[in-house]
C-alpha positions as CSV (number, residue, x, y, z in Angstrom):
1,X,7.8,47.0,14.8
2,X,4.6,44.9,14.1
3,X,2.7,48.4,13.7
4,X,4.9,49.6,11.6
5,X,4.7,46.7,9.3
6,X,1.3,46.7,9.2
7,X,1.5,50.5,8.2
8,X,3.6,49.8,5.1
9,X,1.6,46.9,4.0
10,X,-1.6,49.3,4.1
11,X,0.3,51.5,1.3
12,X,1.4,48.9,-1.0
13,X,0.6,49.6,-4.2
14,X,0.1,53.2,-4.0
15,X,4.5,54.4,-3.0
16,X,6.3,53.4,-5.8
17,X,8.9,54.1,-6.9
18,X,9.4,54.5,-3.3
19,X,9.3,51.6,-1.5
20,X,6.4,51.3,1.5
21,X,8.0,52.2,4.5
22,X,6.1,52.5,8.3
23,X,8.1,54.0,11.1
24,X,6.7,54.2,14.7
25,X,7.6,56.2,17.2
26,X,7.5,55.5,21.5
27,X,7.8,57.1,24.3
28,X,7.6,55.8,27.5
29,X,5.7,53.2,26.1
30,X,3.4,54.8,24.7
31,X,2.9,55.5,20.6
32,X,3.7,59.7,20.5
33,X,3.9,59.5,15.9
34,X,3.2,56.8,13.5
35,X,3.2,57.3,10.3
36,X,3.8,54.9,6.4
37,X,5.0,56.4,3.2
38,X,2.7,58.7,1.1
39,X,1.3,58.3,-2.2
40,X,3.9,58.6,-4.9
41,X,6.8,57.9,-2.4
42,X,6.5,61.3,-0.7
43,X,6.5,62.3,2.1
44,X,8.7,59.3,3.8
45,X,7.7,57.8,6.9
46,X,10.2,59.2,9.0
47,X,8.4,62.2,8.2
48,X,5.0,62.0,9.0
49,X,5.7,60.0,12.2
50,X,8.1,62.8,13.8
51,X,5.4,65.5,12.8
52,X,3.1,63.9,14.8
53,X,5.5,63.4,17.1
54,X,6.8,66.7,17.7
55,X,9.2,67.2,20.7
56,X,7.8,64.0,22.2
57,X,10.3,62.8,19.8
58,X,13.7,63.7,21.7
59,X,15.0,60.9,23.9
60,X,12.2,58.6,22.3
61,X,12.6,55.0,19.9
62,X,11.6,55.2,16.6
63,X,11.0,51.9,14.7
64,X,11.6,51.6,11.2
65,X,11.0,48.7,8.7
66,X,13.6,50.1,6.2
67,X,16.9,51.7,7.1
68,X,15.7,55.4,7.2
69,X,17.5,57.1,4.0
70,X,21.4,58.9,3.8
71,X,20.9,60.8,1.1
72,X,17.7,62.4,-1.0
73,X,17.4,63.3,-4.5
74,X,16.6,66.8,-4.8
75,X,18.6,68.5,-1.9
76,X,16.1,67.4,1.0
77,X,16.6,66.9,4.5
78,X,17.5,63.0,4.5
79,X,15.2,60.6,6.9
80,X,18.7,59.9,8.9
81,X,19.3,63.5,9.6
82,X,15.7,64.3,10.7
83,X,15.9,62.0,13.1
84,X,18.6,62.6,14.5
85,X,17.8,66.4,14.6
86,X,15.3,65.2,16.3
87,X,17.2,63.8,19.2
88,X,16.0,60.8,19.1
89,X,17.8,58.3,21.7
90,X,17.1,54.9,19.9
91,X,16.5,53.3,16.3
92,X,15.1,49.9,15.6
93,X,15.4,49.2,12.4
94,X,13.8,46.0,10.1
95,X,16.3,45.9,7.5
96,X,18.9,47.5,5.1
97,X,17.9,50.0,2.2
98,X,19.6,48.2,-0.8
99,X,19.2,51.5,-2.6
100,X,22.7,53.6,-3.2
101,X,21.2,56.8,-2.6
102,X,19.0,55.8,0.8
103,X,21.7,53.5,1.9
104,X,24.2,53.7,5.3
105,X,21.6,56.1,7.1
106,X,22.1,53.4,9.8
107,X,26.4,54.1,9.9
108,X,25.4,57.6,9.8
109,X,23.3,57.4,12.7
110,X,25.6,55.0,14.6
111,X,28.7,57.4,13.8
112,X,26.0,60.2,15.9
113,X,25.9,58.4,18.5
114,X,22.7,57.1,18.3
115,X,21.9,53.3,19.6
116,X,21.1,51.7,16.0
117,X,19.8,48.0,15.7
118,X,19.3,46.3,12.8
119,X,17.5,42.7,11.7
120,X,14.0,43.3,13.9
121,X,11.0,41.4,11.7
122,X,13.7,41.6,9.0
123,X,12.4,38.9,7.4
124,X,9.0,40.1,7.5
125,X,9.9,43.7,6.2
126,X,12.1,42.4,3.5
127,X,9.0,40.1,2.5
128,X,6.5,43.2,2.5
129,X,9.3,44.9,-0.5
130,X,10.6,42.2,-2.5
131,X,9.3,44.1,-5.1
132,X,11.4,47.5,-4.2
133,X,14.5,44.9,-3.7
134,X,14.1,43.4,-6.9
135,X,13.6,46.3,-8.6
136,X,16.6,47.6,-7.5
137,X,18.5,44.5,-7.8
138,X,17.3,43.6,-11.5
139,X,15.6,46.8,-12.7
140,X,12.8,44.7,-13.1
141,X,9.0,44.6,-10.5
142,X,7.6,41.5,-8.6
143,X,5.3,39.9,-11.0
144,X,2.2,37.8,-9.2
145,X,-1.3,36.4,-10.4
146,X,-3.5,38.2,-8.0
147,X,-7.2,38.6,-8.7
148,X,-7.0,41.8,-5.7
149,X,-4.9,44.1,-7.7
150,X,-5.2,46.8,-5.0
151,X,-1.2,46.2,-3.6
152,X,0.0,46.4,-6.7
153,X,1.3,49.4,-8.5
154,X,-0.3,48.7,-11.9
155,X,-1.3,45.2,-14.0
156,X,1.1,43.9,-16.2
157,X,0.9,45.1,-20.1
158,X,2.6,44.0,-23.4
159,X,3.0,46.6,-26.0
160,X,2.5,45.7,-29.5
161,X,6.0,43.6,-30.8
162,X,7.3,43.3,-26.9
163,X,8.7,40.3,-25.1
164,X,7.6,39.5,-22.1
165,X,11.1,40.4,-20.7
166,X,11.0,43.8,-22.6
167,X,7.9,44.7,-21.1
168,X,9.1,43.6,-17.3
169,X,12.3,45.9,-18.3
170,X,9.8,49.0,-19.4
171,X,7.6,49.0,-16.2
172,X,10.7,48.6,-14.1
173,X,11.9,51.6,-16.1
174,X,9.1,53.2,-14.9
175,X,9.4,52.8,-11.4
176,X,7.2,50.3,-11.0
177,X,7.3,47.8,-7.9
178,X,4.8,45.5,-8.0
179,X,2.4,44.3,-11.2
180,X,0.5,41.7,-11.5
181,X,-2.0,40.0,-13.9
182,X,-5.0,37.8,-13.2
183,X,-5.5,34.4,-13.0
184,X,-7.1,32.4,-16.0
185,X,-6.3,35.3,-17.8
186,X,-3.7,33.6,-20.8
187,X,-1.0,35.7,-20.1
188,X,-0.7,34.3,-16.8
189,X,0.3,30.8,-18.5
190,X,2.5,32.2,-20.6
191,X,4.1,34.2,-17.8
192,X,4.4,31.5,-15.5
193,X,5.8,29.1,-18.6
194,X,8.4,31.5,-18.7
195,X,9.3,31.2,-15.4
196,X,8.9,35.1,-14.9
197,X,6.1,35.1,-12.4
198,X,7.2,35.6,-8.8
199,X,4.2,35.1,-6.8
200,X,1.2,33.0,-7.6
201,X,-2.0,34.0,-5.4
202,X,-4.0,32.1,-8.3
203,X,-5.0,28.9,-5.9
204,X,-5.2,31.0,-2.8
């Protein structure tokens, strides 16, 4: 599972709306696929990982540090069903999806027949996308003053006439994860005044 994490922390910044998902995948005990979530959110994990796989996947453990998706918009093949077309025997997974549409891929997996823990690294994997859980939870992105703006999905902008709220609101409209601005810059005051700032890299 430590792969995998590090996997989806080397695509932060570049998934959203998608949150950054890694998934490994062992075979007697060796790594057969590995794979983190593309550019844009596409493809998933899951995906990459079992094509690199390939049938070294049946009977195999895949590790996953988010709860591989039910359901996908557009009609695709969910992460859940791949894997278990791909007769996978085990699935380790970090934590939930809090999303409605990706959630329960873990009941439906379990309901297969499929040996399905949950809670490995959880902490550590829900850490790596507070942003992607915030934004579903508040339809808002992690703010943080960060000088490396690399994991981020975009810095933080105020229109013309905008609250800071009302901006948050927009780029969470948008899809947008993680933003942040930089420190000394005077927004940052102002944004951490407000209380609105999440994570403050700005002393480290």
């Amino acid at each position: 599972m430590q792969r995998a994490l590090e996997l989806a922390q080397a695509q932060l910044g570049h998934t959203a709306p998608n949150p950054s998902v890694g998934c490994v995948i062992v075979a007697n005990g060796a790594i057969v696929g590995e794979g983190a979530t593309g550019a844009g959110g596409r493809p998933h994990a899951e995906e990459i990982a079992l094509g690199m796989a390939g049938e070294h996947a049946h009977g195999a453990t895949a590790y996953v540090t988010l709860e591989p998706c039910n359901q996908r918009s557009g009609g695709a093949a969910s992460c859940s069903q791949l894997l278990l077309t791909a007769g996978l025997a085990r699935i380790v997974i970090a934590c939930p999806d809090p999303h409605p549409l990706g959630a329960h891929g873990a009941d439906r997996l379990k309901a297969a027949g499929i040996r399905t823990e949950l809670g490995l690294l959880q902490t550590e994997a829900m850490a790596l996308n507070a942003g992607f859980f915030k934004l579903v939870a508040l339809g808002r992105p992690l703010l943080s003053i960060d000088e490396d703006g690399a994991r981020h999905d975009a810095e933080f902008d105020l229109a013309r006439n905008e609250t800071f709220e009302q901006a948050l609101d927009r780029l969470g409209a948008a899809g947008l994860t993680r933003v942040y601005v930089r420190p000394g810059a005077a927004l940052a005051a102002q944004l951490k005044a407000r209380g609105l700032v999440d994570v403050d890299r700005s002393s480290q």
